[in-house]
Every structure is written in C-alpha cells, then in structure tokens.
N, CA, C and O atoms as a DFTB+ gen file, in Angstrom:
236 C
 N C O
     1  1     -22.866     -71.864     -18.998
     2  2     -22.530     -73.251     -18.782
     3  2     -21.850     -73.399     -17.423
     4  3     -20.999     -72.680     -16.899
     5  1     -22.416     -74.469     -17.001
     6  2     -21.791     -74.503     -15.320
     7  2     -20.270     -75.146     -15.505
     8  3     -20.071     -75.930     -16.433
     9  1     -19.426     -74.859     -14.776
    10  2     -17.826     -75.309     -14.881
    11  2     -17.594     -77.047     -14.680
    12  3     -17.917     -77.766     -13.734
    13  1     -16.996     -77.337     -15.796
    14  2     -16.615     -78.492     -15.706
    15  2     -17.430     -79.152     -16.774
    16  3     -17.238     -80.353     -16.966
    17  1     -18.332     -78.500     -17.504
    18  2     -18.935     -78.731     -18.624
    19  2     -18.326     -79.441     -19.432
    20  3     -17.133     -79.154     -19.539
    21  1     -18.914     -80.781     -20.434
    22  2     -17.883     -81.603     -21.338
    23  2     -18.590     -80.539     -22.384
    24  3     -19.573     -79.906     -21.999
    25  1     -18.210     -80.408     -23.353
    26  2     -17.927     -79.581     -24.427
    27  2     -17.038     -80.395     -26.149
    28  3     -15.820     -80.568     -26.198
    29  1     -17.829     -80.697     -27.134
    30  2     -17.172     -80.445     -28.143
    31  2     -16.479     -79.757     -28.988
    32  3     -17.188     -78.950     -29.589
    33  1     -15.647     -79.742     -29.216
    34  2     -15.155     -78.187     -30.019
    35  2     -14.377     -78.818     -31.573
    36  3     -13.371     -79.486     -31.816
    37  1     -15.079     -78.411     -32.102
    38  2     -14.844     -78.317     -33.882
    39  2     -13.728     -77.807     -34.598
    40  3     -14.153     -76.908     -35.324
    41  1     -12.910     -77.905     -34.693
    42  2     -11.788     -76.685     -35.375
    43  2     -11.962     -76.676     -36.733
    44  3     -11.448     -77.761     -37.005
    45  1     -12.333     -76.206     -37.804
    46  2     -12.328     -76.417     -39.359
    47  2     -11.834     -75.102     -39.718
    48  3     -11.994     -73.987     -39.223
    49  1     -11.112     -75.594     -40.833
    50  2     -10.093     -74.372     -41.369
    51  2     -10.351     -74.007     -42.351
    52  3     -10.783     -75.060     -42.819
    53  1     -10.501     -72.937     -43.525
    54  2     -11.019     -72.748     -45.181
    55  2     -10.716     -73.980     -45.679
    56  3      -9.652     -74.495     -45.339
    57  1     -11.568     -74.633     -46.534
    58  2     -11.596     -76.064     -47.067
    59  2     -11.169     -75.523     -49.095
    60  3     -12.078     -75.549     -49.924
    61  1     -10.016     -75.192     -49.407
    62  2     -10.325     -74.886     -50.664
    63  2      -9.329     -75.796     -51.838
    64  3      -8.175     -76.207     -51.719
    65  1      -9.861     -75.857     -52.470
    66  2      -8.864     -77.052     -53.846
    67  2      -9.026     -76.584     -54.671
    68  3     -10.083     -76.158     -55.136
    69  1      -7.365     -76.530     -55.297
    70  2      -6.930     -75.576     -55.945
    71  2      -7.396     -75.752     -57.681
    72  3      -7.772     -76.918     -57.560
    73  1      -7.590     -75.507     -58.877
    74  2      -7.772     -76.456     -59.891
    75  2      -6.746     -76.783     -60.404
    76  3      -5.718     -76.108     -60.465
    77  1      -7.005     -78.315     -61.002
    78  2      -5.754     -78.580     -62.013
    79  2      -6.135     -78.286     -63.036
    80  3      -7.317     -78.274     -63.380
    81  1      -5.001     -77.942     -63.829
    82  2      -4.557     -77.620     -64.834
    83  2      -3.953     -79.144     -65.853
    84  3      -2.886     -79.707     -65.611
    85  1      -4.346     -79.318     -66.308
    86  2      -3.273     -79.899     -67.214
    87  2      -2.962     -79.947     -68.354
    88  3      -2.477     -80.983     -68.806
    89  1      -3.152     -78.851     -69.124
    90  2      -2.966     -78.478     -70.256
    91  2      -1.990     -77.687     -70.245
    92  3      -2.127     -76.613     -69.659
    93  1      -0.782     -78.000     -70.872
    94  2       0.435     -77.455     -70.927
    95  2       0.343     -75.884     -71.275
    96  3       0.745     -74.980     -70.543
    97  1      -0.251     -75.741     -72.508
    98  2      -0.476     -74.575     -72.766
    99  2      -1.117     -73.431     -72.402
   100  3      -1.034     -72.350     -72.985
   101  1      -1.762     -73.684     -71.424
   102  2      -2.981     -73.173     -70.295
   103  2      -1.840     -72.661     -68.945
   104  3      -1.493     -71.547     -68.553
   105  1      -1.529     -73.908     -68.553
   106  2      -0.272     -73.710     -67.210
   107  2       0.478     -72.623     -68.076
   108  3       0.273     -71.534     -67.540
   109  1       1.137     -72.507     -69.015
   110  2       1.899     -71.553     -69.421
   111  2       1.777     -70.240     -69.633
   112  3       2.583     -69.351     -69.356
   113  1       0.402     -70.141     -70.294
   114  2      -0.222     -68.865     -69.803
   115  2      -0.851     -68.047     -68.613
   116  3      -1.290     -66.914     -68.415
   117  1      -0.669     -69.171     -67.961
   118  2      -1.171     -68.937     -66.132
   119  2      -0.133     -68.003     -65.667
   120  3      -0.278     -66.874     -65.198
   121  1       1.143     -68.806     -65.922
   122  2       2.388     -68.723     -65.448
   123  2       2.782     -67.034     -65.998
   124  3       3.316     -66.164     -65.310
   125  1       2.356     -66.926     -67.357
   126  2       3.005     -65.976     -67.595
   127  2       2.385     -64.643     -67.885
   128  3       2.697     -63.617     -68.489
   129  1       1.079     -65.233     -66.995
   130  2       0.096     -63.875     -66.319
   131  2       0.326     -63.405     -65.476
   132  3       0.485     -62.189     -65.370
   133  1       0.442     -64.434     -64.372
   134  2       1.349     -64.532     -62.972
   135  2       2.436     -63.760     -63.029
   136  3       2.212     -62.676     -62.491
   137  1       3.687     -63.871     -63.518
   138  2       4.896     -62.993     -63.889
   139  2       4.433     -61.591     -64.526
   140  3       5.216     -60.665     -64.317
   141  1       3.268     -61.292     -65.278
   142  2       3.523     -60.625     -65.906
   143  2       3.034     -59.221     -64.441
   144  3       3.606     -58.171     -64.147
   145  1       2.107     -59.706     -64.009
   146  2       1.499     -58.891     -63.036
   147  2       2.013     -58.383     -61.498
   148  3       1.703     -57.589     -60.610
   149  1       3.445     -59.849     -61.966
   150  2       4.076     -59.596     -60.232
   151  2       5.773     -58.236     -61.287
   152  3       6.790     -57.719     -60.824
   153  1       5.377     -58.236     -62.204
   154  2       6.376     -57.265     -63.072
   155  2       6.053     -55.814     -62.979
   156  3       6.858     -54.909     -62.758
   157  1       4.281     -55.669     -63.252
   158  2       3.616     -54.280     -63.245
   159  2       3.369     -53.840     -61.383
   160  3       2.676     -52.859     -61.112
   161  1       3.827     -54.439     -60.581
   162  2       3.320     -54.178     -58.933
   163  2       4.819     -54.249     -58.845
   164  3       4.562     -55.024     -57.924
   165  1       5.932     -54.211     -58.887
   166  2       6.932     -54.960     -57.823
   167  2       6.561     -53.871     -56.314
   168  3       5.886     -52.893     -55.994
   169  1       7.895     -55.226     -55.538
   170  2       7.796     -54.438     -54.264
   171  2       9.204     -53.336     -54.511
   172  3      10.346     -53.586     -54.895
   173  1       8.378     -51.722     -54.003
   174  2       9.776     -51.367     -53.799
   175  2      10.965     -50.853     -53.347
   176  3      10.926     -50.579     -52.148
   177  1      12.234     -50.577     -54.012
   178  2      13.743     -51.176     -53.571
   179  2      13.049     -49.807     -52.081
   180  3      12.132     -49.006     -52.263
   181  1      13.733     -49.949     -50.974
   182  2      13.918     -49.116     -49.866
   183  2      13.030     -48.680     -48.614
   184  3      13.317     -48.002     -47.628
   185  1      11.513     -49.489     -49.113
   186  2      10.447     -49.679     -48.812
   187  2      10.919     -49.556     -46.950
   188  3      12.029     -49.535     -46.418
   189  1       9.843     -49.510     -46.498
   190  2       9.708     -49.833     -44.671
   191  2      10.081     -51.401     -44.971
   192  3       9.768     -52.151     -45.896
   193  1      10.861     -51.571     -43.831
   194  2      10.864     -52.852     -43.100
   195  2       9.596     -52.909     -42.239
   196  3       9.139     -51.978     -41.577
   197  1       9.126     -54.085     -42.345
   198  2       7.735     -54.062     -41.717
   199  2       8.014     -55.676     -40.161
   200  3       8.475     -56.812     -40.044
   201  1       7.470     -54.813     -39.531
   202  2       7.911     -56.390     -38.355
   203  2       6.217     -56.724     -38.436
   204  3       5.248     -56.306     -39.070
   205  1       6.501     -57.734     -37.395
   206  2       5.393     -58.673     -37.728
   207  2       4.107     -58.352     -36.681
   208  3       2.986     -58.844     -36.814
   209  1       4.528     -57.384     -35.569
   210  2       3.605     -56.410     -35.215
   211  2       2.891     -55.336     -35.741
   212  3       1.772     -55.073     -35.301
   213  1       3.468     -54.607     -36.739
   214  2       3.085     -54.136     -37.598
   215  2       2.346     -54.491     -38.878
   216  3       1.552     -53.743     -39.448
   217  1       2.701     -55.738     -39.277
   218  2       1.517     -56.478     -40.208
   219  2       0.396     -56.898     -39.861
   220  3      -0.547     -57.123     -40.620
   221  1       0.420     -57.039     -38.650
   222  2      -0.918     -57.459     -37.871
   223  2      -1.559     -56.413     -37.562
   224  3      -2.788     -56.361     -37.544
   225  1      -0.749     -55.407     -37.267
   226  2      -1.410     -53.738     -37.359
   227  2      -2.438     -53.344     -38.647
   228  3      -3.661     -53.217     -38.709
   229  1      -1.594     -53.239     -39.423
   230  2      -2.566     -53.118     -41.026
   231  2      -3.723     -53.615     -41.095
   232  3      -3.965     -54.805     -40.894
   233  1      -4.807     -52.489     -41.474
   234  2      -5.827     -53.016     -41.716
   235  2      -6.576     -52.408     -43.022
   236  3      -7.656     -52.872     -43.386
C-alpha cells in the first residue's frame, strides 16, 4: 500500500454471553461446583511470586 493510504480498521473482541441461570437451585449447584473444585486445586501457601513478565513468559 502506497503511504498515506485511507485504511479501515475493525477492532472486534471475543463476542461471548454468558448464560442465565435462573433457577435458584441450579445457581446453587453451579456455585457449589465452583467451590468445590477451587477446594481440590488450591493455590499453594509459598508458591513463586510471579511478576507480570513472567506470566507473559508462560506458555
């Protein structure tokens, strides 16, 4: 493209929606799948401090 070109540019970002729920009893078991699984993984105690160069490192 020769310089000075007009140009459109698009930006679109992941388009995602989340579901509702609205069944009380449903949300509750969501919830306490959610907990139950962040119980069997924790993070843990003494771990690396990780900076934010280093997370971007990880692959």
């Amino acid at each position: 493209m020769p310089e000075e070109s007009e140009v459109d540019l698009i930006v679109q970002g992941p388009f995602i929606i989340p579901p509702e729920v609205t069944d009380s009893k449903e949300r509750e078991r969501i919830l306490k799948s959610v907990v139950a699984s962040m119980r069997r993984n924790p993070i843990p105690d003494g771990g690396p401090a990780l900076t934010r160069e280093a997370l971007h490192e990880r692959r």
